[in-house]
ZASE-949801 format. One record per residue: x, y, z of N, C-alpha, C in turn; residue in one letter. Coordinates in Angstrom, 1 decimal, m for minus. Layout:
N
rec nxx->X, nyy->Y, nzz->Z, caxx->X, cayy->Y, cazz->Z, cxx->X, cyy->Y, czz->Z, code->a
...
end
This chain:
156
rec nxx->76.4, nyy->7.7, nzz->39.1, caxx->77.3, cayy->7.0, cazz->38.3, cxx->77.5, cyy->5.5, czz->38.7, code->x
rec nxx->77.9, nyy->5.4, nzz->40.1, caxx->77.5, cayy->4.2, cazz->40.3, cxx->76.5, cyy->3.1, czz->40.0, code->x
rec nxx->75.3, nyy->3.3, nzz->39.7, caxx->74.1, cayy->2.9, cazz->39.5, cxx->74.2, cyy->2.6, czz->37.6, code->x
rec nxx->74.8, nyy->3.3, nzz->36.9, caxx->75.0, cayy->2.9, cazz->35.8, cxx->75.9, cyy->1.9, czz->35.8, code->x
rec nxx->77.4, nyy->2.0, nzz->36.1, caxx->78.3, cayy->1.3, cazz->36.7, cxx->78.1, cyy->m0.4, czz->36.5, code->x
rec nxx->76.9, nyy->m0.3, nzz->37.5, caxx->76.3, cayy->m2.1, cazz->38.1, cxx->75.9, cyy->m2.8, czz->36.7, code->x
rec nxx->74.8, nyy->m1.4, nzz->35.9, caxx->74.3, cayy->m2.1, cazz->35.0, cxx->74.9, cyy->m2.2, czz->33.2, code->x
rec nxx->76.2, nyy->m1.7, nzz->33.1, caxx->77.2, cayy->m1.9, cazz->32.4, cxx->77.8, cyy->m3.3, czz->32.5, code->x
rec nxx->78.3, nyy->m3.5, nzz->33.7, caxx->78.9, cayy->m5.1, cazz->34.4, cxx->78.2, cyy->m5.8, czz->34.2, code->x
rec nxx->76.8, nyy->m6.1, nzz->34.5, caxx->75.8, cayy->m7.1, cazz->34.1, cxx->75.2, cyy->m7.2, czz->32.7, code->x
rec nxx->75.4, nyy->m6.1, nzz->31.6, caxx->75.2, cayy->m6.4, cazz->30.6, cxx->76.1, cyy->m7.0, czz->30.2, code->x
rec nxx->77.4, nyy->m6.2, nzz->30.0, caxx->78.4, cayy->m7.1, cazz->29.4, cxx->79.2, cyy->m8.2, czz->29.9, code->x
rec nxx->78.6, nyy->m9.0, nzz->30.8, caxx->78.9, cayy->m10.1, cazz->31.2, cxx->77.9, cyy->m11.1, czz->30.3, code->x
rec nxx->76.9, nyy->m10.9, nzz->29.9, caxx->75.9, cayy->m11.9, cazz->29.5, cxx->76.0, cyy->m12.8, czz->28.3, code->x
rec nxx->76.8, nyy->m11.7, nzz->27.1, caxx->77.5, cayy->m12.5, cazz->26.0, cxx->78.4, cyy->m13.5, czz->26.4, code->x
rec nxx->79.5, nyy->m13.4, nzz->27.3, caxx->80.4, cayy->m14.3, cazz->27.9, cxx->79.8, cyy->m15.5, czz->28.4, code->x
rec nxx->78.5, nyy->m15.4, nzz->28.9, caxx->77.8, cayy->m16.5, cazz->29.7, cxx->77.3, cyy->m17.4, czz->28.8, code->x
rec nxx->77.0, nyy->m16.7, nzz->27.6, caxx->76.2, cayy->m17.2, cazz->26.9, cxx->76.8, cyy->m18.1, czz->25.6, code->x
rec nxx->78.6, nyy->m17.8, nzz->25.9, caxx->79.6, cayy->m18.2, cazz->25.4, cxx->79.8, cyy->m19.6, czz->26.2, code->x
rec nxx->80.1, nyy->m19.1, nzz->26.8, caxx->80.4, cayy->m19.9, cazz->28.0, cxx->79.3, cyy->m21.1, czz->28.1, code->x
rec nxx->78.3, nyy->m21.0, nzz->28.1, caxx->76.8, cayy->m22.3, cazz->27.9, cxx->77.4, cyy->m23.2, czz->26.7, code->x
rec nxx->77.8, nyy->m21.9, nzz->25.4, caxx->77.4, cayy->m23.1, cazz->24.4, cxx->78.7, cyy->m24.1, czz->24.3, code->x
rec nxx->80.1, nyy->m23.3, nzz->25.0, caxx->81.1, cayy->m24.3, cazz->24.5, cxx->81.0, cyy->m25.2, czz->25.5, code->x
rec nxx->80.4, nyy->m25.5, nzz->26.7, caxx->80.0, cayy->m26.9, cazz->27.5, cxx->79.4, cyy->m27.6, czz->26.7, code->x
rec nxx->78.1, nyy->m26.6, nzz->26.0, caxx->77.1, cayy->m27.8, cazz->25.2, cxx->78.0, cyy->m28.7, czz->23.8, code->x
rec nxx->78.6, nyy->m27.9, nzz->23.5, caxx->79.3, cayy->m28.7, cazz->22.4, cxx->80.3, cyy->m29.4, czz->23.1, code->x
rec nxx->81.1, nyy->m29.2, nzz->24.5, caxx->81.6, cayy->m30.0, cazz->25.0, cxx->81.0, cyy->m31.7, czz->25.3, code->x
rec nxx->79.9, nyy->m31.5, nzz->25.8, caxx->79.1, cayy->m32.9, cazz->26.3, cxx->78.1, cyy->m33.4, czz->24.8, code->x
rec nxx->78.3, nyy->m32.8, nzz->23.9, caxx->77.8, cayy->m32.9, cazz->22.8, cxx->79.3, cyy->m34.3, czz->21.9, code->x
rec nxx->80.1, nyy->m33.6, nzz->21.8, caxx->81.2, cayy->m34.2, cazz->21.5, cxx->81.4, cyy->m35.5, czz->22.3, code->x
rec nxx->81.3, nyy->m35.3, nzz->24.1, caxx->82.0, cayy->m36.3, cazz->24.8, cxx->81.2, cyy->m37.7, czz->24.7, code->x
rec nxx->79.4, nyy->m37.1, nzz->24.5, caxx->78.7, cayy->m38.2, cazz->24.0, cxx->78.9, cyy->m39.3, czz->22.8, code->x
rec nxx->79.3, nyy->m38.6, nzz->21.5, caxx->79.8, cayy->m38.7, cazz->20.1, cxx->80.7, cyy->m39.7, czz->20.5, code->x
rec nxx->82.1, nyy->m39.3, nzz->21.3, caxx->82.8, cayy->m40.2, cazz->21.3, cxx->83.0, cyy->m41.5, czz->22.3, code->x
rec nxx->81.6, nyy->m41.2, nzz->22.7, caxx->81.5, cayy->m42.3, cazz->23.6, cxx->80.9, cyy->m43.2, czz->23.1, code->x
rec nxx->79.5, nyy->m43.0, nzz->22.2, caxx->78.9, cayy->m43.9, cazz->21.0, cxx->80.2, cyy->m44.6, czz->20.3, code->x
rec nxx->80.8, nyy->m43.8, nzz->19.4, caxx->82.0, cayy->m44.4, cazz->18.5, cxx->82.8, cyy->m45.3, czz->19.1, code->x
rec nxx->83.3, nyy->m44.8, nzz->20.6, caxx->83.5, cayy->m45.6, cazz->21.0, cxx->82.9, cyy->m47.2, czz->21.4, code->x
rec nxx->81.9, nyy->m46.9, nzz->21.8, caxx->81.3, cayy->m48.5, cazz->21.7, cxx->81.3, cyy->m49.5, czz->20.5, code->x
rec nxx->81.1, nyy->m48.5, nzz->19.3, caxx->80.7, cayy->m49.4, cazz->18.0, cxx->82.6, cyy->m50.0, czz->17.7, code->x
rec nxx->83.6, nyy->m49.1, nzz->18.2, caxx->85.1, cayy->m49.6, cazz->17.7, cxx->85.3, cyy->m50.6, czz->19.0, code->x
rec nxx->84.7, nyy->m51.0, nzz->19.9, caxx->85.4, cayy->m52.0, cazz->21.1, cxx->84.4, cyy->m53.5, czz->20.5, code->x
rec nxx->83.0, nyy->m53.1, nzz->20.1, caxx->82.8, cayy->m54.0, cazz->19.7, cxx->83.0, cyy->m54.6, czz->18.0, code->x
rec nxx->83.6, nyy->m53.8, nzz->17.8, caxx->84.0, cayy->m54.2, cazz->16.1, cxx->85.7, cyy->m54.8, czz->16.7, code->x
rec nxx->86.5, nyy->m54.3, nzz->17.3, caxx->87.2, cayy->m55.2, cazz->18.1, cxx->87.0, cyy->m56.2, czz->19.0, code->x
rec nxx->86.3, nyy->m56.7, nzz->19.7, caxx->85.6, cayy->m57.8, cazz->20.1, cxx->85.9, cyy->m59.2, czz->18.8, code->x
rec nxx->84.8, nyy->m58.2, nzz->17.9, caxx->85.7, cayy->m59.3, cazz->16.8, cxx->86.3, cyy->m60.0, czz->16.4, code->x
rec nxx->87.1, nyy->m58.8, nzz->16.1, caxx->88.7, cayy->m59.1, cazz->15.7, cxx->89.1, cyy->m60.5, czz->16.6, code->x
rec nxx->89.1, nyy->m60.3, nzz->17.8, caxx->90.2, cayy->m61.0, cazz->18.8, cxx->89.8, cyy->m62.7, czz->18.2, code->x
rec nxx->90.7, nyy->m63.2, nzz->18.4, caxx->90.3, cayy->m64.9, cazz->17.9, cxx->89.8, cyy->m65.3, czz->19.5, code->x
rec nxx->89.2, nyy->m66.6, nzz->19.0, caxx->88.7, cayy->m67.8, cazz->20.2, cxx->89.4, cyy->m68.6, czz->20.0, code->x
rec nxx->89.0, nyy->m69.8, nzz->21.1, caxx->89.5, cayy->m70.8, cazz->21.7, cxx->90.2, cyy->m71.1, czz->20.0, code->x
rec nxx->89.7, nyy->m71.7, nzz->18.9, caxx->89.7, cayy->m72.4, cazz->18.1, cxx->90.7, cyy->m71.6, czz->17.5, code->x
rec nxx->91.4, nyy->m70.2, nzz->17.4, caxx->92.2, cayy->m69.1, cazz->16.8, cxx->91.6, cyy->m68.4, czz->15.5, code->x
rec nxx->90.4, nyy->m68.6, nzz->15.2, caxx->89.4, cayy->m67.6, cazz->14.5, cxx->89.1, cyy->m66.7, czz->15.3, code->x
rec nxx->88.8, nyy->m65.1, nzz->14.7, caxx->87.7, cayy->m64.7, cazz->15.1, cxx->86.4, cyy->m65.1, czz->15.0, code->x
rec nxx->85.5, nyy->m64.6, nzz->15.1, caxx->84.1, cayy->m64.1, cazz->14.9, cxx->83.9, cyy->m63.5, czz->13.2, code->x
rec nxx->84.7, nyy->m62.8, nzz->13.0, caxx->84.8, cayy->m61.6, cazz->11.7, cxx->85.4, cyy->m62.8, czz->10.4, code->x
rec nxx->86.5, nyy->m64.0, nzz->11.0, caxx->86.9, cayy->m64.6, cazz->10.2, cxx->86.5, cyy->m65.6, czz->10.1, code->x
rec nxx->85.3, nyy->m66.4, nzz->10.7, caxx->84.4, cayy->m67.1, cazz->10.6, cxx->83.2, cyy->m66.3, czz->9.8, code->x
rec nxx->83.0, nyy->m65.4, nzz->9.7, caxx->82.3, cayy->m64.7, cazz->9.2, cxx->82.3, cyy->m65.0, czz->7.5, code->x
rec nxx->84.0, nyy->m64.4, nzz->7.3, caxx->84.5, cayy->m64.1, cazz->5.9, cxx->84.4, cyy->m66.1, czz->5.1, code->x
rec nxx->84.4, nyy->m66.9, nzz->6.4, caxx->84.8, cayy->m68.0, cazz->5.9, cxx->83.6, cyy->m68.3, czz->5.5, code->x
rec nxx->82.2, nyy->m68.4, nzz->6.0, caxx->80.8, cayy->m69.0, cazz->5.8, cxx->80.3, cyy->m68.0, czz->4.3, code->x
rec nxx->81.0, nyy->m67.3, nzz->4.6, caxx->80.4, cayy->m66.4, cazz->3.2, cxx->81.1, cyy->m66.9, czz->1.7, code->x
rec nxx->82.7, nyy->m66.9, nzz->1.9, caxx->83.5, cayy->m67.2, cazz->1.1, cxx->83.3, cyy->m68.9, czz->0.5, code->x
rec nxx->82.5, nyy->m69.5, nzz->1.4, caxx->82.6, cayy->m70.6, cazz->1.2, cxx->80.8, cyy->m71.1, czz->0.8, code->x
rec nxx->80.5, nyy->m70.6, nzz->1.1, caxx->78.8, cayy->m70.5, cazz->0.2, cxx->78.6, cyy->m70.1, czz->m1.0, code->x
rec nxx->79.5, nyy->m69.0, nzz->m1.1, caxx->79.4, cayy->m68.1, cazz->m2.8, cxx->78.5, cyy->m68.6, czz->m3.6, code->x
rec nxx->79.1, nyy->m70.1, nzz->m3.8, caxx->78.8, cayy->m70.9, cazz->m5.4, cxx->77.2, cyy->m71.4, czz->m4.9, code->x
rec nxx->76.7, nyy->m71.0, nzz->m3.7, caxx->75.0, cayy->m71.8, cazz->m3.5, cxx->74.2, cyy->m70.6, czz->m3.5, code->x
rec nxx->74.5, nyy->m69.4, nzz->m3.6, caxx->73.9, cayy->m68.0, cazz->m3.7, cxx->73.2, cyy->m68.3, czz->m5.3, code->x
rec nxx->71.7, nyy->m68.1, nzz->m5.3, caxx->71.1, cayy->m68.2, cazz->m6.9, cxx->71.1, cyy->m66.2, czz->m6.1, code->x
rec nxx->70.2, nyy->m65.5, nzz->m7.7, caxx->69.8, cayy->m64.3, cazz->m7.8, cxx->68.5, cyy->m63.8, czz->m6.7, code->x
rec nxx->67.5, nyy->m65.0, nzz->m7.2, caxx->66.7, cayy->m65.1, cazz->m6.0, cxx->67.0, cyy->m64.8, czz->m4.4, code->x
rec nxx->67.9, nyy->m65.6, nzz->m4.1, caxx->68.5, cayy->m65.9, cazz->m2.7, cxx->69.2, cyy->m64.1, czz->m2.4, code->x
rec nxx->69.6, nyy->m63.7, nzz->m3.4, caxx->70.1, cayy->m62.9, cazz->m2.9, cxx->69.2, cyy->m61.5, czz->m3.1, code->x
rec nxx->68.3, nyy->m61.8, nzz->m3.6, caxx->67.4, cayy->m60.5, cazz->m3.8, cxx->66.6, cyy->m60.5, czz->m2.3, code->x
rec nxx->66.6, nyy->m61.6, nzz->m1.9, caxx->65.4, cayy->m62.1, cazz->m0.4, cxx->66.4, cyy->m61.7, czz->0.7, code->x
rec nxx->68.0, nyy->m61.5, nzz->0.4, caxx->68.6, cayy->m60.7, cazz->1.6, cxx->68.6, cyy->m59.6, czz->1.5, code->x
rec nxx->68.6, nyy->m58.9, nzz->0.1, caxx->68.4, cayy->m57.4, cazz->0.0, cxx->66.9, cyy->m56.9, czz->1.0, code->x
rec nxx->66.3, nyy->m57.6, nzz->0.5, caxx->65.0, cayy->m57.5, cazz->1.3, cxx->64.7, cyy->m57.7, czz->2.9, code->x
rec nxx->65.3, nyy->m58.9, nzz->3.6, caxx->65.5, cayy->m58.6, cazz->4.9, cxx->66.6, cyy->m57.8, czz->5.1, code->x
rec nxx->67.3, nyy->m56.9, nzz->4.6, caxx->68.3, cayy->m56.1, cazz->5.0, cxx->67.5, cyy->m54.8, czz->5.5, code->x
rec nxx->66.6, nyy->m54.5, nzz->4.1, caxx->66.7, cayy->m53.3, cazz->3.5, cxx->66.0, cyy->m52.5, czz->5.2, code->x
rec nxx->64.9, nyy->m53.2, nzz->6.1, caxx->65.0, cayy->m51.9, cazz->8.0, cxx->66.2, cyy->m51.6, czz->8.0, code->x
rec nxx->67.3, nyy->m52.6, nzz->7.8, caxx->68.4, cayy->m52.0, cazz->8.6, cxx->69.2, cyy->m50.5, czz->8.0, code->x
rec nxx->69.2, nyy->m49.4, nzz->9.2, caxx->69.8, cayy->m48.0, cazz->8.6, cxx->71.0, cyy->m48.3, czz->7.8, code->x
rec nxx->70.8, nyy->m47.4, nzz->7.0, caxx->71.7, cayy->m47.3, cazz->5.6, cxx->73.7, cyy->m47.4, czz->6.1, code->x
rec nxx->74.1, nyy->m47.3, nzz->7.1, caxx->75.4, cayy->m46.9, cazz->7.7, cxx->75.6, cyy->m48.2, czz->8.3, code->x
rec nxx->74.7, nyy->m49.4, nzz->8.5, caxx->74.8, cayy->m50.6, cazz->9.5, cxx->74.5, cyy->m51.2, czz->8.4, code->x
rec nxx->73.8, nyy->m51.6, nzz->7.2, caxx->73.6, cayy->m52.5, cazz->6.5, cxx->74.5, cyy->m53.5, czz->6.1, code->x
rec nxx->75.7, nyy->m52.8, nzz->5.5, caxx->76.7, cayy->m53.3, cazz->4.6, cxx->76.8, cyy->m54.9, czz->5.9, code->x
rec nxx->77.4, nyy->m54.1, nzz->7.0, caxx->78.0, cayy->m55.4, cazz->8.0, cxx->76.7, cyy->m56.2, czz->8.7, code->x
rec nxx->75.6, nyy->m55.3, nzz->8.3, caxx->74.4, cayy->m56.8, cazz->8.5, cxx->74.1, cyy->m57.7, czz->7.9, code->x
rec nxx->74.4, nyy->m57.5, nzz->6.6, caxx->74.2, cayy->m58.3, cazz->5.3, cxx->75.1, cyy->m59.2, czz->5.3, code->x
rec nxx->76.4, nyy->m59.0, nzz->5.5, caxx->77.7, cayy->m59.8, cazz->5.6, cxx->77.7, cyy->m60.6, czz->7.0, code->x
rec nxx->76.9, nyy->m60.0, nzz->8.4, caxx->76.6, cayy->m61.3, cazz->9.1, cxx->75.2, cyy->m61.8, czz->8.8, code->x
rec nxx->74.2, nyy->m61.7, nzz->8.3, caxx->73.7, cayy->m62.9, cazz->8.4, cxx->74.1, cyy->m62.8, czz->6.8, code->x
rec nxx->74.4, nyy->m63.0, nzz->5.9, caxx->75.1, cayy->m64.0, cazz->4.8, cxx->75.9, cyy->m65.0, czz->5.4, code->x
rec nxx->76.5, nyy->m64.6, nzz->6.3, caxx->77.7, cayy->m65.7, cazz->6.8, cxx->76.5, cyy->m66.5, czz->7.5, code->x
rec nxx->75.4, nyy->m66.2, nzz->8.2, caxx->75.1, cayy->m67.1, cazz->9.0, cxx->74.1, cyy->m68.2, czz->8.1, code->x
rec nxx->73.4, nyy->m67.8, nzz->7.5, caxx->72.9, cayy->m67.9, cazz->6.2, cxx->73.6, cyy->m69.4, czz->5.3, code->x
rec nxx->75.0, nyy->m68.6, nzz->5.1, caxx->75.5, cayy->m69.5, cazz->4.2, cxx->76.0, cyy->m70.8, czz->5.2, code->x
rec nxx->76.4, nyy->m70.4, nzz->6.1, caxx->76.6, cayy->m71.3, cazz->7.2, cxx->75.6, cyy->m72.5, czz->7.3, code->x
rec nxx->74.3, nyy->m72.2, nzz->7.4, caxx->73.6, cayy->m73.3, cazz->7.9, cxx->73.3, cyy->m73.6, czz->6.2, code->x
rec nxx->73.4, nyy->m73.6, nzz->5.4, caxx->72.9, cayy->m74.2, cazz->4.0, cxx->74.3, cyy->m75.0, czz->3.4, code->x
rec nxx->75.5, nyy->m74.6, nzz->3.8, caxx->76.7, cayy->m75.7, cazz->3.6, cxx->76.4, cyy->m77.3, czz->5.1, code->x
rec nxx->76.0, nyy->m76.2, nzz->6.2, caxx->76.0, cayy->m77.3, cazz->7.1, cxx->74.9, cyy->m78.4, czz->6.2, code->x
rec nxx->73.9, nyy->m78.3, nzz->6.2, caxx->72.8, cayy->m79.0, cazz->6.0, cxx->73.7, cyy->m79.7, czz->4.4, code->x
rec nxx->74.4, nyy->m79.1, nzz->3.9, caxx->74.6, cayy->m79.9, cazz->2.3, cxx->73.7, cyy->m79.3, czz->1.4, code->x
rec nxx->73.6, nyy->m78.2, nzz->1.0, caxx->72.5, cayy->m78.0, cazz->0.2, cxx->72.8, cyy->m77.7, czz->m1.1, code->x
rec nxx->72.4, nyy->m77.6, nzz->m2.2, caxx->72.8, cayy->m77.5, cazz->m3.4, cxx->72.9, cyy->m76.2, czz->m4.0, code->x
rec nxx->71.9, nyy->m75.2, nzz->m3.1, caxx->71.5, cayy->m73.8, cazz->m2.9, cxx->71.3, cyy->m73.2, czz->m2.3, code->x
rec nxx->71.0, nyy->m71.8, nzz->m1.9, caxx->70.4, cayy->m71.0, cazz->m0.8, cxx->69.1, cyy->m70.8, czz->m1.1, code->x
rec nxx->68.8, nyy->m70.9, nzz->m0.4, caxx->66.7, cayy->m71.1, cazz->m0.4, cxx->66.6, cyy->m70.4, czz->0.5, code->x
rec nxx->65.3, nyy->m69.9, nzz->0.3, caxx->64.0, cayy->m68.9, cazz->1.1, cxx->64.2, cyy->m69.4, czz->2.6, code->x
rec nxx->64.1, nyy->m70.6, nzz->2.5, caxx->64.2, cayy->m71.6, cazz->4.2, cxx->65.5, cyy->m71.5, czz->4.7, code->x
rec nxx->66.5, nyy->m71.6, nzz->3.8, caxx->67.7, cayy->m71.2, cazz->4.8, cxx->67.8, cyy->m69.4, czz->5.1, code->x
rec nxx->67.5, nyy->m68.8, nzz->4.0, caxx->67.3, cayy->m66.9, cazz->4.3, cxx->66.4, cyy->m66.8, czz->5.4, code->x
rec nxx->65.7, nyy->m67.5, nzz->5.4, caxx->64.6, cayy->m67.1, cazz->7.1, cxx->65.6, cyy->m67.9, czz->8.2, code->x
rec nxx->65.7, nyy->m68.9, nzz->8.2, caxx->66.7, cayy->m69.6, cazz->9.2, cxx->67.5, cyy->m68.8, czz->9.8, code->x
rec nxx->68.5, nyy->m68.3, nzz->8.7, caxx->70.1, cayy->m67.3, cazz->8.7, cxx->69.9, cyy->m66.0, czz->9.5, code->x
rec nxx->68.6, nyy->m65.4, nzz->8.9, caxx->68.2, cayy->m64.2, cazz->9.5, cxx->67.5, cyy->m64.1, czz->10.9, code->x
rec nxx->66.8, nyy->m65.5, nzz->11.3, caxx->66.4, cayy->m65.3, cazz->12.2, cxx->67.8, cyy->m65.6, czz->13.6, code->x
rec nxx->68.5, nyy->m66.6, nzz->13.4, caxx->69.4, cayy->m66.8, cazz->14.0, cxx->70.4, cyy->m65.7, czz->14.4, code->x
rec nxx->70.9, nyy->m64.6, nzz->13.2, caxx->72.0, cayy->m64.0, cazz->13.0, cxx->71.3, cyy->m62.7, czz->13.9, code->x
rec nxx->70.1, nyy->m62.5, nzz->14.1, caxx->69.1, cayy->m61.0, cazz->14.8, cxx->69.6, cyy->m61.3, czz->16.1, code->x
rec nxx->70.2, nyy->m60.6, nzz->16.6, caxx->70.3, cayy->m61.0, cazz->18.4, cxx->68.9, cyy->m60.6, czz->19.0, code->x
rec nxx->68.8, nyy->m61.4, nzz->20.0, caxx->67.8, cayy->m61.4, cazz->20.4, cxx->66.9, cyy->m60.3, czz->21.1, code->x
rec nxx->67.7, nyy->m59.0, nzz->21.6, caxx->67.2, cayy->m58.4, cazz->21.4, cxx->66.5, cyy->m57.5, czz->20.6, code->x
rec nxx->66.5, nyy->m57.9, nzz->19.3, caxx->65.9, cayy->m57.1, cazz->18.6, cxx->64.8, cyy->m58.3, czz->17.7, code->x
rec nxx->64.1, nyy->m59.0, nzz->18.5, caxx->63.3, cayy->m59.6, cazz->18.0, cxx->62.1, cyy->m59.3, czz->17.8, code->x
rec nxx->61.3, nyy->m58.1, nzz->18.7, caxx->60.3, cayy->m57.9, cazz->18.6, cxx->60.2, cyy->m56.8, czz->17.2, code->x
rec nxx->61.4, nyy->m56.5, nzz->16.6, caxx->61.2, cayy->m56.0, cazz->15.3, cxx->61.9, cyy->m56.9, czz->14.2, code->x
rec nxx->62.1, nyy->m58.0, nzz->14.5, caxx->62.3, cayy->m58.8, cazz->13.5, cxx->60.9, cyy->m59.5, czz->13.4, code->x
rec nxx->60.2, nyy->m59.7, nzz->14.2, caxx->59.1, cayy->m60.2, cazz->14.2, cxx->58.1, cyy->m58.8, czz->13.4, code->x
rec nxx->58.1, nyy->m58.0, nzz->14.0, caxx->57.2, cayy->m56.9, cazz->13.1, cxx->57.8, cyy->m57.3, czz->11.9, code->x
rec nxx->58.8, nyy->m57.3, nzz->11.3, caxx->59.0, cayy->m56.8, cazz->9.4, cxx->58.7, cyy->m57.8, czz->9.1, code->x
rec nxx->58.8, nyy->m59.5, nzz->9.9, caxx->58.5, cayy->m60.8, cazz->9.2, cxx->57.3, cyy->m60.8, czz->9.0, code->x
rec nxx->56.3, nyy->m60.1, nzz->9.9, caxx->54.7, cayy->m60.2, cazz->9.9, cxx->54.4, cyy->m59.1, czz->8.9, code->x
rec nxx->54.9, nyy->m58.0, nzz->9.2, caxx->54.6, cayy->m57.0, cazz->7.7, cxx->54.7, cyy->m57.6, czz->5.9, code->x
rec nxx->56.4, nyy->m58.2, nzz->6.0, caxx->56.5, cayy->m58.9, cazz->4.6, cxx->55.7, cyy->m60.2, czz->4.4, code->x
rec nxx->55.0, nyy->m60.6, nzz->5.5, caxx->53.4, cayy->m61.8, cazz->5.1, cxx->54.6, cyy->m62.6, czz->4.9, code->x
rec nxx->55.6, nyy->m63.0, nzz->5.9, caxx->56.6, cayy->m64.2, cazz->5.8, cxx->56.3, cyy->m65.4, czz->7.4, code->x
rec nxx->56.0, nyy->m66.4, nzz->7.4, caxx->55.5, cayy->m66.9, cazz->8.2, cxx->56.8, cyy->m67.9, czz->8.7, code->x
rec nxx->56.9, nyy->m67.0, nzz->10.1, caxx->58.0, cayy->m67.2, cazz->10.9, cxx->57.9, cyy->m68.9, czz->12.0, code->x
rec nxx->56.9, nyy->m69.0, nzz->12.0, caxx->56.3, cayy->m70.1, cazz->13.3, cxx->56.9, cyy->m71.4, czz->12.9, code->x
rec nxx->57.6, nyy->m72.1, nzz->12.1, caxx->58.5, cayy->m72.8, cazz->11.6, cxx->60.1, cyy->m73.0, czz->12.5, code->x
rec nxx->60.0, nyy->m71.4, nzz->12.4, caxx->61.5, cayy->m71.2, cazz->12.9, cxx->61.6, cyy->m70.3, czz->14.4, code->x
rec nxx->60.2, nyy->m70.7, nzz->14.9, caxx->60.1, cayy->m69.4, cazz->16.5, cxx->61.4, cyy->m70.2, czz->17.2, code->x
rec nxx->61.7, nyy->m71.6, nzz->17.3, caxx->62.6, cayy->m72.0, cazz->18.0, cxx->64.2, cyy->m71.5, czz->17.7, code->x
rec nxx->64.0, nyy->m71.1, nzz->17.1, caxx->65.5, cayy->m69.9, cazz->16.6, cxx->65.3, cyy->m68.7, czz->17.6, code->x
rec nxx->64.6, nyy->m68.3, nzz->17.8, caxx->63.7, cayy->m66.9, cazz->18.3, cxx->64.8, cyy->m67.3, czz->20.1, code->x
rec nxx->64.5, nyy->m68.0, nzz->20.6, caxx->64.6, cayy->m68.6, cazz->21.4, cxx->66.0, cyy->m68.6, czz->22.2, code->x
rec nxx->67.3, nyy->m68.7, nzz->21.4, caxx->68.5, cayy->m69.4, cazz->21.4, cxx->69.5, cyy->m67.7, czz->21.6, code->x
end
């Protein structure tokens, strides 16, 4: 009897264990989740905060855009759909709205009458942090757009 005993205990321990595995895994599953979200809300706050000058980042943002509007042709703005469209579908909206700002930014700086192909490569190559150049450089070489103009943006 004893001998069955043992192997009663060790069966019915195994569901438990196996309980017990998954709610860790969904534990460190979660802890991960919120550690991502967390990064994307400290740097979406980063933002927010103003500089020296009492802007943010986000309201310099809203300003270059708000204030370009009237230089955006259809054109111009079909050629940001187009450098947007690598970016995943959940990040676009707020890639589009920084390099638009950056975009619109350098085509009020310069005075320009419109937004042009040469300021949308300018805007976009400036607004890509630098890390991610070696795939801003693949989609410019893929779309047969000829960056070597502007490698000194690459650079900064």
């Amino acid at each position: 009897m004893h001998s069955s005993w043992g192997v009663r205990l060790l069966s019915s321990s195994m569901p438990s264990d196996m309980f017990m595995d998954s709610i860790m895994l969904w534990a460190v599953i979660l802890l991960i989740l919120m550690m991502i979200g967390g990064y994307f809300m400290i740097r979406k706050f980063l933002k927010v905060l103003p500089k020296n000058d009492g802007k943010s980042k986000l309201d310099w943002q809203n300003h270059w855009v708000e204030s370009s509007r009237h230089l955006w042709t259809d054109e111009s703005k079909e050629f940001l759909e187009k450098l947007v469209k690598p970016v995943p579908g959940p990040f676009r909206d707020i890639a589009k709205h920084s390099i638009a700002a950056e975009i619109g930014r350098i085509a009020l700086e310069e005075g320009a009458s419109e937004v042009t192909r040469d300021h949308c490569i300018k805007g976009y190559i400036s607004a890509t942090p630098k890390r991610d150049n070696k795939f801003l450089v693949a989609f410019l070489n893929k779309n047969q757009i000829d960056y070597k103009p502007y490698e000194h943006l690459m650079q900064k």
